[in-house]
Biopython code that builds the backbone (N, CA, C, O; Angstrom):
import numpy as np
from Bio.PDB.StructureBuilder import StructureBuilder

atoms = [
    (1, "UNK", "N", (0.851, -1.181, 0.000)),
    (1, "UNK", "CA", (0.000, 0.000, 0.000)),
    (1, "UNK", "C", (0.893, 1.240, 0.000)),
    (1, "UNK", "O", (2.030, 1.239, 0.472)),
    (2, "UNK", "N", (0.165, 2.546, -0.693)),
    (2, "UNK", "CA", (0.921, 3.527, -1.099)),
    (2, "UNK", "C", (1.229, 4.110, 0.561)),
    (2, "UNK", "O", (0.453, 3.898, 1.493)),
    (3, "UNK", "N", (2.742, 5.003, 0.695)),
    (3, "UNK", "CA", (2.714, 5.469, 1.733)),
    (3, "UNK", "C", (3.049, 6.988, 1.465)),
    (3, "UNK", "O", (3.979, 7.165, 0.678)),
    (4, "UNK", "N", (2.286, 8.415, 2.129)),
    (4, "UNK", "CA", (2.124, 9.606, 2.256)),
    (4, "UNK", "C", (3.038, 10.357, 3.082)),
    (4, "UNK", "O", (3.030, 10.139, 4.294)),
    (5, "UNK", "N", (4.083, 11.495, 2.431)),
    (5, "UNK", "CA", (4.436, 12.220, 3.712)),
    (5, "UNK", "C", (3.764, 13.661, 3.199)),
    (5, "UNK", "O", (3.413, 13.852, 2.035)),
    (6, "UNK", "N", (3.651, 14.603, 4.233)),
    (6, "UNK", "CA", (3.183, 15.953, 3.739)),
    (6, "UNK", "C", (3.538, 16.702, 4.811)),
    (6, "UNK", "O", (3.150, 16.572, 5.972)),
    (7, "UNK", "N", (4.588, 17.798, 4.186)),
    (7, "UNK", "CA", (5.465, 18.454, 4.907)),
    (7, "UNK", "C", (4.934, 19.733, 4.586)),
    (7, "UNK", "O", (4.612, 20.126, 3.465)),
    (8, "UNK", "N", (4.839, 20.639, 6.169)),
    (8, "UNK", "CA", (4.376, 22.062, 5.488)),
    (8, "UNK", "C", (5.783, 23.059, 5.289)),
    (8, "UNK", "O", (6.818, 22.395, 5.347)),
    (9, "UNK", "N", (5.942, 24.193, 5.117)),
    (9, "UNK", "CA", (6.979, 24.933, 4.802)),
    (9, "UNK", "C", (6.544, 26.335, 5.286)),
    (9, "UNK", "O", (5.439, 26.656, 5.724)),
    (10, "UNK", "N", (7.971, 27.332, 5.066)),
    (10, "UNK", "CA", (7.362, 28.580, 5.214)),
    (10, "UNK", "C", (9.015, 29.123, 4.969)),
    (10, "UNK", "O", (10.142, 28.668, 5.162)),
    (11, "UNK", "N", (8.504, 30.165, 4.517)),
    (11, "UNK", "CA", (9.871, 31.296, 3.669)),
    (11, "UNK", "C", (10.207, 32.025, 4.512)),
    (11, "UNK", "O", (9.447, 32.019, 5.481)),
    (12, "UNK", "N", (11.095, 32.720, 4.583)),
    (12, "UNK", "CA", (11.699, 33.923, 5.589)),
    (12, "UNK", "C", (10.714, 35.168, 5.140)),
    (12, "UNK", "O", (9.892, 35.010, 4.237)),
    (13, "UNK", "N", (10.804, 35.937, 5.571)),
    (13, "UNK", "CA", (9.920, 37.383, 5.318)),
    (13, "UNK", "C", (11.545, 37.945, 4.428)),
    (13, "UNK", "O", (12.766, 37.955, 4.583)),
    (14, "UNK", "N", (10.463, 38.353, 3.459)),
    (14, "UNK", "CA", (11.195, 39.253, 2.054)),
    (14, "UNK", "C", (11.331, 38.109, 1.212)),
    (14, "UNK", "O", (10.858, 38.425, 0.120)),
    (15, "UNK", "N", (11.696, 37.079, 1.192)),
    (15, "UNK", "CA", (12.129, 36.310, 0.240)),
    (15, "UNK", "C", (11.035, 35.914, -0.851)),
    (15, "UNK", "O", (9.901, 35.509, -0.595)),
    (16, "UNK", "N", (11.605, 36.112, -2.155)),
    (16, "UNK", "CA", (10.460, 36.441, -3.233)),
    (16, "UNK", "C", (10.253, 34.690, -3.600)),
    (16, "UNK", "O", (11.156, 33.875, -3.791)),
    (17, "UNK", "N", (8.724, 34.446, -3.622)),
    (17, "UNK", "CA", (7.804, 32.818, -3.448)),
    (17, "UNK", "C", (8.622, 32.566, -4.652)),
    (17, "UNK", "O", (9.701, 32.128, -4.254)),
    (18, "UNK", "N", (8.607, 32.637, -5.852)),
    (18, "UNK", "CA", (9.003, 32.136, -7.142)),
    (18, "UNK", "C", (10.257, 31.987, -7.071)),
    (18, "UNK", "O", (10.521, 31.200, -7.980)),
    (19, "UNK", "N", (11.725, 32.416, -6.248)),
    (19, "UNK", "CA", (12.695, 32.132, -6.313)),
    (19, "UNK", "C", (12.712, 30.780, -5.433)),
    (19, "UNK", "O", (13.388, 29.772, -5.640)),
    (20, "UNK", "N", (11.784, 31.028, -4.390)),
    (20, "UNK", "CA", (11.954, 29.634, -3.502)),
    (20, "UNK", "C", (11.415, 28.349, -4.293)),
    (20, "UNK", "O", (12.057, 27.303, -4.199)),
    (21, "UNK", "N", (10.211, 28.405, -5.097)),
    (21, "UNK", "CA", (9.615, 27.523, -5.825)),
    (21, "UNK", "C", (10.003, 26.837, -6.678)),
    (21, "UNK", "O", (9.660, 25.661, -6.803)),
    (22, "UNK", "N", (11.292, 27.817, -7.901)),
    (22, "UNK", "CA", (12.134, 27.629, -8.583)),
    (22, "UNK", "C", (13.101, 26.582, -7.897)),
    (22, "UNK", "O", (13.668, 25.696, -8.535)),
    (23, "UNK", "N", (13.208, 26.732, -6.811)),
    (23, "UNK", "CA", (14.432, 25.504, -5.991)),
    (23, "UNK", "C", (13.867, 24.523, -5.618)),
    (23, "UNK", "O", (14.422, 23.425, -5.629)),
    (24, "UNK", "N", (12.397, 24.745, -5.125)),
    (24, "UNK", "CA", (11.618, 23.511, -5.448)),
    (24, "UNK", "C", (11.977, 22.534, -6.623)),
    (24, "UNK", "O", (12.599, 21.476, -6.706)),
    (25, "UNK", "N", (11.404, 23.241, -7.370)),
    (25, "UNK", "CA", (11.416, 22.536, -8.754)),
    (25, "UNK", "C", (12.513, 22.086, -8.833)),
    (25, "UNK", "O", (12.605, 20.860, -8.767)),
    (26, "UNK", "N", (14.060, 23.099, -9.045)),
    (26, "UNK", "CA", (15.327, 22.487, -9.171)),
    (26, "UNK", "C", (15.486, 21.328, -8.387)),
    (26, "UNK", "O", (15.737, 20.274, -8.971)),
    (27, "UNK", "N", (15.375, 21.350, -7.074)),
    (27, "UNK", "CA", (16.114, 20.804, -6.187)),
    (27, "UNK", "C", (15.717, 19.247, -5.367)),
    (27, "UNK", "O", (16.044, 18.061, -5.309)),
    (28, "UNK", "N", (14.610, 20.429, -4.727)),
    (28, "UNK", "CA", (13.584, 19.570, -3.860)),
    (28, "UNK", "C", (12.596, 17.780, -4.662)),
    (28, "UNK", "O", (12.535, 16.659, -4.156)),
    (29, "UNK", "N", (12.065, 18.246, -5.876)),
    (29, "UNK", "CA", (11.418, 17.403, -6.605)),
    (29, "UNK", "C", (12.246, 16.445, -7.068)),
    (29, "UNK", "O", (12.049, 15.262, -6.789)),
    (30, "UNK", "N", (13.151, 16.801, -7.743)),
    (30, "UNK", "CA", (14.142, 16.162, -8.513)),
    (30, "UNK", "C", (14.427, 14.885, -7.752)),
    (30, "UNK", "O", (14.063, 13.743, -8.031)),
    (31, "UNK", "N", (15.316, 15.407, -6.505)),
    (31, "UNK", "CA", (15.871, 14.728, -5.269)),
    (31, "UNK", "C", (14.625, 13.397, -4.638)),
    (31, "UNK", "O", (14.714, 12.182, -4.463)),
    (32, "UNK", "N", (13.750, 14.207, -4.488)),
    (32, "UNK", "CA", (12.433, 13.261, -3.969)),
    (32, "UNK", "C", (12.369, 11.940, -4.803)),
    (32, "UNK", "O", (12.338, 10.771, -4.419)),
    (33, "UNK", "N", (12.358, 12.503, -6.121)),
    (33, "UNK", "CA", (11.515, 11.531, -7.166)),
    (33, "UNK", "C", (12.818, 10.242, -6.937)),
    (33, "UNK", "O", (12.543, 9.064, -6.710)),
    (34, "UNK", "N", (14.310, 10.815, -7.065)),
    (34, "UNK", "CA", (15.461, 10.305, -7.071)),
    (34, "UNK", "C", (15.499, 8.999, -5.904)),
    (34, "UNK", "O", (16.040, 7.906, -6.069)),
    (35, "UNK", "N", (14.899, 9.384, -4.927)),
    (35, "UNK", "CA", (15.073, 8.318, -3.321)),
    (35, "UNK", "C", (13.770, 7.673, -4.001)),
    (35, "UNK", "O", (13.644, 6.521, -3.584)),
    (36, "UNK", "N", (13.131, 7.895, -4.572)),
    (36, "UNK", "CA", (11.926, 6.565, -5.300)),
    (36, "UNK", "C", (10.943, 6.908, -4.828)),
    (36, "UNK", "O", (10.222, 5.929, -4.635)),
    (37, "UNK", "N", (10.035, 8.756, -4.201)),
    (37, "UNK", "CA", (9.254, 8.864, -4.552)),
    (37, "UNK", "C", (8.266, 8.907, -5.737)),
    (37, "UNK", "O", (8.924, 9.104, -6.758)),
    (38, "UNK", "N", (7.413, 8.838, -5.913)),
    (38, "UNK", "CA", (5.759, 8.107, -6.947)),
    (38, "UNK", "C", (5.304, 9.607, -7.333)),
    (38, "UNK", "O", (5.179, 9.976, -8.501)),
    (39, "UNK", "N", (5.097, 10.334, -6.335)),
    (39, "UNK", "CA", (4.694, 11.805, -6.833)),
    (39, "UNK", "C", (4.842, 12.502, -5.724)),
    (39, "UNK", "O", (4.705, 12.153, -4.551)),
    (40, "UNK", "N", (5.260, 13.964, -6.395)),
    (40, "UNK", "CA", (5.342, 14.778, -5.351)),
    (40, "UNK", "C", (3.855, 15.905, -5.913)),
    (40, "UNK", "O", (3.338, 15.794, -7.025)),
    (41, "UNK", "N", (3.406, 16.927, -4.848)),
    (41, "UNK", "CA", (2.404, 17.699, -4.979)),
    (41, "UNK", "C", (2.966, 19.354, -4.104)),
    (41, "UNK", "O", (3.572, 19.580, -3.057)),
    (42, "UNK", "N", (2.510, 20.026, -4.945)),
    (42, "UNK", "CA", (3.231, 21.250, -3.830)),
    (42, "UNK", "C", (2.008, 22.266, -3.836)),
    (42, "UNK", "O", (1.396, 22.339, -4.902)),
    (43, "UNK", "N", (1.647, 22.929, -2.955)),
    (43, "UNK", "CA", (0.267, 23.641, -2.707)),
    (43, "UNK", "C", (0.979, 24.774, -2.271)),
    (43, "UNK", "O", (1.906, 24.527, -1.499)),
    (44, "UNK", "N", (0.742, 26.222, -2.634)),
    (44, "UNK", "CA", (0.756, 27.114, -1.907)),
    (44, "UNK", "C", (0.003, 27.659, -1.221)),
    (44, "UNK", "O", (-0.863, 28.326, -1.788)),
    (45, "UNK", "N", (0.014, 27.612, 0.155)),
    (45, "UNK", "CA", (-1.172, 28.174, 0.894)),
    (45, "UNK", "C", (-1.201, 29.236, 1.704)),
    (45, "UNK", "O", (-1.957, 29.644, 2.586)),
    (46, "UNK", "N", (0.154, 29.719, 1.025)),
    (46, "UNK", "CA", (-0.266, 31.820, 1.642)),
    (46, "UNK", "C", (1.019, 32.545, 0.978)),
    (46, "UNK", "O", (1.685, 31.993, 0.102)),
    (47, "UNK", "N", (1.307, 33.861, 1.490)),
    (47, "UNK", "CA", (1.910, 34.379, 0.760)),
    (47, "UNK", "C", (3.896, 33.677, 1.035)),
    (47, "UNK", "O", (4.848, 33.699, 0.254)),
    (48, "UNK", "N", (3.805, 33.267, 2.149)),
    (48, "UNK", "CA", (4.870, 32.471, 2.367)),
    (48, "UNK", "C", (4.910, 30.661, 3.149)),
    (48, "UNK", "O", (5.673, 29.958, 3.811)),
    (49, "UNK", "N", (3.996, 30.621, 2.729)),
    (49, "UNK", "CA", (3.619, 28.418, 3.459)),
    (49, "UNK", "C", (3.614, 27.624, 2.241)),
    (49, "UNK", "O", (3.438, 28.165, 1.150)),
    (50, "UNK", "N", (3.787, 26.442, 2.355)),
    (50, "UNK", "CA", (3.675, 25.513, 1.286)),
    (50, "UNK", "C", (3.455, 24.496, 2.098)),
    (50, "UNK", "O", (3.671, 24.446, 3.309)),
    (51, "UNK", "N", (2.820, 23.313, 1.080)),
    (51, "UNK", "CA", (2.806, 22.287, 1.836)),
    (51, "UNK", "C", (3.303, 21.608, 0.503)),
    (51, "UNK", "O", (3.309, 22.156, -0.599)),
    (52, "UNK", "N", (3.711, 20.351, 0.779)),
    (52, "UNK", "CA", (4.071, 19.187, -0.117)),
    (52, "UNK", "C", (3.826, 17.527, 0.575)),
    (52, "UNK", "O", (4.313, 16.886, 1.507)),
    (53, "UNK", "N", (2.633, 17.267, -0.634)),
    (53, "UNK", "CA", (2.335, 16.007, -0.463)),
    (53, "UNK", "C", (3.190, 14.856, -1.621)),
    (53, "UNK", "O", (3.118, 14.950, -2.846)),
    (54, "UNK", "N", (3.976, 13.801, -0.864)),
    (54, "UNK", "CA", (4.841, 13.051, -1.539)),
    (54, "UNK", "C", (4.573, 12.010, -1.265)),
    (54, "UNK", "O", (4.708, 11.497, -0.154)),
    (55, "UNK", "N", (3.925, 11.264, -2.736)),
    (55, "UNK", "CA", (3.559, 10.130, -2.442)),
    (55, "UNK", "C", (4.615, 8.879, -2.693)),
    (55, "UNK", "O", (5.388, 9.115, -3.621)),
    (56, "UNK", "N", (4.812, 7.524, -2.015)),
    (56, "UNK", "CA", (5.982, 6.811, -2.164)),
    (56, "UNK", "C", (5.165, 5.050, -2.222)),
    (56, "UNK", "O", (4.258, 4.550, -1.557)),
    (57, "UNK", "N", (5.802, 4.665, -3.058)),
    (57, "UNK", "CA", (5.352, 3.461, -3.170)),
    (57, "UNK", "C", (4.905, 2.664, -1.963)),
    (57, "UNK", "O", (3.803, 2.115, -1.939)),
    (58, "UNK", "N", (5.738, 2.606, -0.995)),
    (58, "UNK", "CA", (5.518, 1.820, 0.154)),
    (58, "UNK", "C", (6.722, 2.512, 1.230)),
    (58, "UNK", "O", (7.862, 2.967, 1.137)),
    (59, "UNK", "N", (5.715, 2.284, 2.266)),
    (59, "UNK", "CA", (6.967, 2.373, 4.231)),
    (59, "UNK", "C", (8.298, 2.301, 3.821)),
    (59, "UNK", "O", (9.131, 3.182, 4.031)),
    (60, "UNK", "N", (8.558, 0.926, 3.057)),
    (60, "UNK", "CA", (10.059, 0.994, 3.172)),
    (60, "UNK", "C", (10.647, 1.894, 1.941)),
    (60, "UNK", "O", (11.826, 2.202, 2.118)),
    (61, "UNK", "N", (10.180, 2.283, 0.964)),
    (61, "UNK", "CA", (10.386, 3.308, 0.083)),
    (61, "UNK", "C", (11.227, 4.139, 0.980)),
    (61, "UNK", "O", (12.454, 4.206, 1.034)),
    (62, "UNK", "N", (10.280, 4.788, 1.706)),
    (62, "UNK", "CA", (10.543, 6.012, 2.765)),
    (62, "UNK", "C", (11.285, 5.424, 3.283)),
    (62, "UNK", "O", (12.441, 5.765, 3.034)),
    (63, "UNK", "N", (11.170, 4.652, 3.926)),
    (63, "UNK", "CA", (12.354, 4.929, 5.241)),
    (63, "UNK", "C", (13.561, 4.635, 4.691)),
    (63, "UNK", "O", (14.614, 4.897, 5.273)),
    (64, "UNK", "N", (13.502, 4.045, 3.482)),
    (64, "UNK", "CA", (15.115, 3.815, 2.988)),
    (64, "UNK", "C", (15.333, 5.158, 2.930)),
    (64, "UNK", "O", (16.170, 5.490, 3.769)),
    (65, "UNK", "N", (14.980, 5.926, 2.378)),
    (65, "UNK", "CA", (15.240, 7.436, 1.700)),
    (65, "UNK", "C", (15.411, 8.177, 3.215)),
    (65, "UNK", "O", (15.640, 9.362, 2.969)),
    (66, "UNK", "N", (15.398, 8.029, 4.232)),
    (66, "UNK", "CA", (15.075, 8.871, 5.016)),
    (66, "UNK", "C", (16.455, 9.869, 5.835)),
    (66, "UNK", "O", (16.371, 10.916, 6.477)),
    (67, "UNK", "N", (17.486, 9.150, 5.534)),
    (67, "UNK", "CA", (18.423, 9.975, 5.536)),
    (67, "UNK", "C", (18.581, 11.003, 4.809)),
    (67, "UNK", "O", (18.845, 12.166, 5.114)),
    (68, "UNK", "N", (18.358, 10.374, 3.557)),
    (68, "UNK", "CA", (19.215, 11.871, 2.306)),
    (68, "UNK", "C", (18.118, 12.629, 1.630)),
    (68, "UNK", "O", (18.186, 13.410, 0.681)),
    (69, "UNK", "N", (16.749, 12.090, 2.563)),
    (69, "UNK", "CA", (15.842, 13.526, 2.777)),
    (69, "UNK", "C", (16.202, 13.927, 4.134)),
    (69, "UNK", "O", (15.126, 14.016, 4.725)),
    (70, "UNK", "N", (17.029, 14.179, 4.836)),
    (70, "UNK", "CA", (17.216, 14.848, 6.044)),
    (70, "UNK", "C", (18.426, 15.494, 5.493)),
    (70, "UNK", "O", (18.709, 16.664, 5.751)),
    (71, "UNK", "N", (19.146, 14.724, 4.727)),
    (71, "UNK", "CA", (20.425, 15.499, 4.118)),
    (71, "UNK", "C", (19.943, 17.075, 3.511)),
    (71, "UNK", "O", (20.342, 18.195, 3.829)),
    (72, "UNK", "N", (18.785, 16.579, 2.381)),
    (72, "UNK", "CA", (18.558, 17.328, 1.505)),
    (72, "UNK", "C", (17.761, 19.027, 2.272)),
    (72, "UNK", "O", (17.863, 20.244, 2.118)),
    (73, "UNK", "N", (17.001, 18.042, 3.105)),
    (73, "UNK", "CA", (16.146, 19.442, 3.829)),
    (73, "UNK", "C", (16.959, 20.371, 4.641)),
    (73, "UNK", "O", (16.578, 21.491, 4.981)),
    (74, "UNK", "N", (18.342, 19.731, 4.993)),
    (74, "UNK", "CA", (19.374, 21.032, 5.713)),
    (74, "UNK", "C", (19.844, 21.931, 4.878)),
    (74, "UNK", "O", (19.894, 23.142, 5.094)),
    (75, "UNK", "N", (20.279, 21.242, 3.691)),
    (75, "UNK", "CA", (21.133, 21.750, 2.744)),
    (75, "UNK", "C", (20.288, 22.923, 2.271)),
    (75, "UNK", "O", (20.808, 24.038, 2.229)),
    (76, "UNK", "N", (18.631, 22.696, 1.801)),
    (76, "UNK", "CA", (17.911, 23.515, 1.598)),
    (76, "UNK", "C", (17.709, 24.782, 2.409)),
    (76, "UNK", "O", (17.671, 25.957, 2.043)),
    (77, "UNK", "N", (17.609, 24.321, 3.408)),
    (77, "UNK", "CA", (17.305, 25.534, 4.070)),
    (77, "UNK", "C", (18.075, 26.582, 4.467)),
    (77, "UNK", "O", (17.758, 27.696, 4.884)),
    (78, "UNK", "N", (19.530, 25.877, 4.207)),
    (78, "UNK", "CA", (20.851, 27.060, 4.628)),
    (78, "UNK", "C", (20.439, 27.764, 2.887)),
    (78, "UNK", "O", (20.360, 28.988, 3.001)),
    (79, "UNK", "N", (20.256, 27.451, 1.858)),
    (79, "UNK", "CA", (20.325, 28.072, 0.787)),
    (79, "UNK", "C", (18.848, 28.988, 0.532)),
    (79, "UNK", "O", (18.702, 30.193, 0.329)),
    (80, "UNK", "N", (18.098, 28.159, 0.609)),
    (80, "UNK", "CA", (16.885, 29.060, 0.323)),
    (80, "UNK", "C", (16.089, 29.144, 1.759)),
    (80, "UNK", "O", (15.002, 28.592, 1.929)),
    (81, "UNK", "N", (16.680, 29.806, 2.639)),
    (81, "UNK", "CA", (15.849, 30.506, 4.054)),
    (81, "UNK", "C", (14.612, 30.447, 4.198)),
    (81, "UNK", "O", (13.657, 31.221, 4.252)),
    (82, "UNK", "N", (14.952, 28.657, 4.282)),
    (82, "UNK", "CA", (13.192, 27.783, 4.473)),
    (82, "UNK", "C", (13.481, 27.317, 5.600)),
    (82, "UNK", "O", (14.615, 27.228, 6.071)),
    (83, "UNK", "N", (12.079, 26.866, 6.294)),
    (83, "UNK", "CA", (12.104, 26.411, 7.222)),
    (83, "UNK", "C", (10.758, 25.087, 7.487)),
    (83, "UNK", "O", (9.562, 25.357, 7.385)),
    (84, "UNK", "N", (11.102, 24.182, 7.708)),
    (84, "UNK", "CA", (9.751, 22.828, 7.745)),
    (84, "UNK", "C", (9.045, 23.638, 9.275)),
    (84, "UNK", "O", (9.522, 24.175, 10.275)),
    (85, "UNK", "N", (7.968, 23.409, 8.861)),
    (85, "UNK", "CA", (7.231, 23.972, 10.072)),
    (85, "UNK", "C", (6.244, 22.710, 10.651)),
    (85, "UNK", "O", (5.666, 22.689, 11.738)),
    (86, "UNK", "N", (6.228, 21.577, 9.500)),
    (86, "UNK", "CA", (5.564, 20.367, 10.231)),
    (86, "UNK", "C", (5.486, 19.197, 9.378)),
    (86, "UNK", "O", (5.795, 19.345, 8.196)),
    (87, "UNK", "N", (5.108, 18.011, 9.813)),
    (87, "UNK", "CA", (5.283, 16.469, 9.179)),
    (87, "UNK", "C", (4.486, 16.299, 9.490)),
    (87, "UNK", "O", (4.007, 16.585, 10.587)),
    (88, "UNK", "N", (3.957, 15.654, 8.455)),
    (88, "UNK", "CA", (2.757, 13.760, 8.584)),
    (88, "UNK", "C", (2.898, 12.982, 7.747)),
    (88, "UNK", "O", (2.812, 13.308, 6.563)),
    (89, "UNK", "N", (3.134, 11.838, 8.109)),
    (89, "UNK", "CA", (2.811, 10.767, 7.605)),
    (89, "UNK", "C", (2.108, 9.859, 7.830)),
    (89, "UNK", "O", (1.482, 9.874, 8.890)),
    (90, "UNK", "N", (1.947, 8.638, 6.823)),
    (90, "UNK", "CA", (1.020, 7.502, 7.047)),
    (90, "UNK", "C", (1.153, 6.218, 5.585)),
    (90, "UNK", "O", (2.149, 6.354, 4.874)),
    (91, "UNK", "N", (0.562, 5.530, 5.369)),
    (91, "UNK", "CA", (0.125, 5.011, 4.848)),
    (91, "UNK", "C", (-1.200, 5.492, 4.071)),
    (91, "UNK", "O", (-2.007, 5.980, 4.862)),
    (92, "UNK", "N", (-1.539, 5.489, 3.049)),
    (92, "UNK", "CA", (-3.106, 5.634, 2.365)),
    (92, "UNK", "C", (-3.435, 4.425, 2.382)),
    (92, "UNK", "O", (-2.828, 3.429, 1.989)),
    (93, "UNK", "N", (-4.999, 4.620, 3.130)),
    (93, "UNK", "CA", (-5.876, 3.606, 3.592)),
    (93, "UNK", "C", (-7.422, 3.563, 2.838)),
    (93, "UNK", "O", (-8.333, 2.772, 3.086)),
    (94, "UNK", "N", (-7.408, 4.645, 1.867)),
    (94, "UNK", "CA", (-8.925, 4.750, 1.228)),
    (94, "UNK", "C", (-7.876, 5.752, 0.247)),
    (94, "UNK", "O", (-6.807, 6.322, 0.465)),
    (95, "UNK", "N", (-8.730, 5.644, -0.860)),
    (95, "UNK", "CA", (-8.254, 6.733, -2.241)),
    (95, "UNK", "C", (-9.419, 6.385, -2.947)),
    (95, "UNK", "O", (-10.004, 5.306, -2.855)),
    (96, "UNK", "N", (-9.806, 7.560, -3.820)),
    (96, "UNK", "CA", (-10.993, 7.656, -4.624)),
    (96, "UNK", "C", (-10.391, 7.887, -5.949)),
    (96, "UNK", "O", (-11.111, 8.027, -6.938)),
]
sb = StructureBuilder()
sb.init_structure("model")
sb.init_model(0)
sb.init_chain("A")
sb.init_seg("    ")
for serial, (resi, resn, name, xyz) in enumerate(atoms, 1):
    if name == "N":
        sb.init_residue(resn, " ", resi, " ")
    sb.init_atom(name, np.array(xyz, "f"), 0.0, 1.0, " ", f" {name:<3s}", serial, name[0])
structure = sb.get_structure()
């Protein structure tokens, strides 16, 4: 069964959304898809929050990956003055 993480985000004050998004795209996605995430999803939900839903084949998908997404999210944030503001995960247990 598919397994879900969804991480929220948030930018420093001043920092312009499209330069951070742009590193999304560069960086963040790329990297994800790379550790053998299935899909990633990115929502903006204010003038500086994001969330990202990343979907992964299965538990152990993730947890193999789970270092060099901890690698990746430091590295990020010294460069683009982000900050994770929260986690969830799970398993998907119903999908329509």
């Amino acid at each position: 069964m598919s397994y879900v993480t969804i991480t929220t985000w948030e930018i420093e004050d001043g920092i312009d959304y499209d330069i951070f998004l742009r590193a999304i795209e560069e960086k963040r996605l790329p990297a994800l898809k790379g550790f053998g995430a299935s899909r990633v999803t990115v929502i903006r939900t204010s003038n500086r929050t994001s969330a990202a839903i990343t979907e992964w084949p299965d538990k152990a998908t993730r947890d193999a990956a789970e270092l060099k997404i901890d690698e990746v999210r430091r590295s990020v944030h010294k460069e683009d003055r982000t900050r994770m503001t929260g986690e969830m995960k799970g398993q998907i247990v119903a999908d329509v």
